[in-house]
Structures are given as C-alpha cells and as structure tokens.
C-alpha positions in Angstrom: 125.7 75.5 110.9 122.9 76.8 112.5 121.1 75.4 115.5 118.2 74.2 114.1 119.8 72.7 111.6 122.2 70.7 114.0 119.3 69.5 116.2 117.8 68.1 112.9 120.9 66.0 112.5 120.8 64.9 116.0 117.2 63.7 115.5 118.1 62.1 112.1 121.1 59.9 114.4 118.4 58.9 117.2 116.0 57.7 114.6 118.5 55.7 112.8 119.8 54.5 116.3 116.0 53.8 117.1 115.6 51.7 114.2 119.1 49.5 115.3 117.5 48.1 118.1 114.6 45.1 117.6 110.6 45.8 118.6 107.9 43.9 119.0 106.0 46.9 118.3 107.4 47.7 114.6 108.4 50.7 116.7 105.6 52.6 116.1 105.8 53.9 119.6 109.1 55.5 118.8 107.5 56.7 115.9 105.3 59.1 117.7 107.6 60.4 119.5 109.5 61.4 116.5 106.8 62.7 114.7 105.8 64.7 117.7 109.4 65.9 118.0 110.5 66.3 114.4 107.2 69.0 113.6 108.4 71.7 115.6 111.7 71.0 114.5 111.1 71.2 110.8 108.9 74.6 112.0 112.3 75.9 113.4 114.6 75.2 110.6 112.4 76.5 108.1 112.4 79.9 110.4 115.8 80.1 110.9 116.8 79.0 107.3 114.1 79.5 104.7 111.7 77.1 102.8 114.1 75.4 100.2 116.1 74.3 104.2 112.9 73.4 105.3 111.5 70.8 102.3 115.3 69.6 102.5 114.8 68.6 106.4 111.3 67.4 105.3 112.0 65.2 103.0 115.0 63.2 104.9 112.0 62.8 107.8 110.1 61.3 105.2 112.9 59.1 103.8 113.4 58.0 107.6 109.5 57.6 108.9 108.5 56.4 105.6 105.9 53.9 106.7 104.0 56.7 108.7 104.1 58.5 105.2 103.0 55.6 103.5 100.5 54.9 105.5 99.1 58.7 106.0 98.9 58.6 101.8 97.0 55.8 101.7 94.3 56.8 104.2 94.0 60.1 102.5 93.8 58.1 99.1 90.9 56.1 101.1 89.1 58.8 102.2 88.9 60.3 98.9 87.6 57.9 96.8 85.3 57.4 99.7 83.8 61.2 98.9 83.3 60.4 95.1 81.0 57.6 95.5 
C-alpha cells in the first residue's frame, strides 16, 4: 500500500471518529477541516496511483462529507437556473 493511499484511510477513520462524537454545530467546523485536508490528499493519491485510485478516494470522501456535497449541488443547481432567467 502506498503512502497516500494509507493516509487516505487514516483520514477516512478520523472522519468517522469525528462524526461519533455529538455537536451542537452539525459539525460543520470539522467539516472544513476535512475538506481542507482531504483536497491535497486526493491530489496525492491520484499522483502516486493514477486517476481510476483517485475517483475511488473521491468518491468514499463524498459518501463521508455528503451533506457538503449535497449542499455544493444544490447551490450550483441555484445558480444555474438563476443564469437562464
């Protein structure tokens, strides 16, 4: 296993530790912080092991922060039907 691809599998056990512990924030904080973390991350497994690695490691982010994703789709969903009027 490469290194990249360990550290991803680290990050994917602190976010599901993350989301164990109660927020009063919907731990969105956290969520920045993995976001901020998981880019360059996904940026280094897909150097180290190619594309197909690299929308494999995407996706599981996506399955784990999916209300960022959620959210990200429906602003973009927003601001295009806000271009076609």
């Amino acid at each position: 296993m490469t290194p990249s691809l360990a550290l991803a599998c680290l990050w994917v056990v602190v976010a599901n530790v993350i989301a164990m512990f109660p927020s009063r924030h919907h731990h969105w904080p956290a969520a920045y912080v993995l976001i901020a973390v998981g880019i360059p991350l996904l940026g280094f497994v897909t150097y180290q092991n190619g594309p197909v690695w690299g929308m494999v490691v995407f996706a599981i982010g996506a399955s784990v922060l999916r209300w960022p994703v959620i959210y990200l789709g429906r602003w973009c969903a927003r601001q295009l039907r806000g271009k076609r009027s």
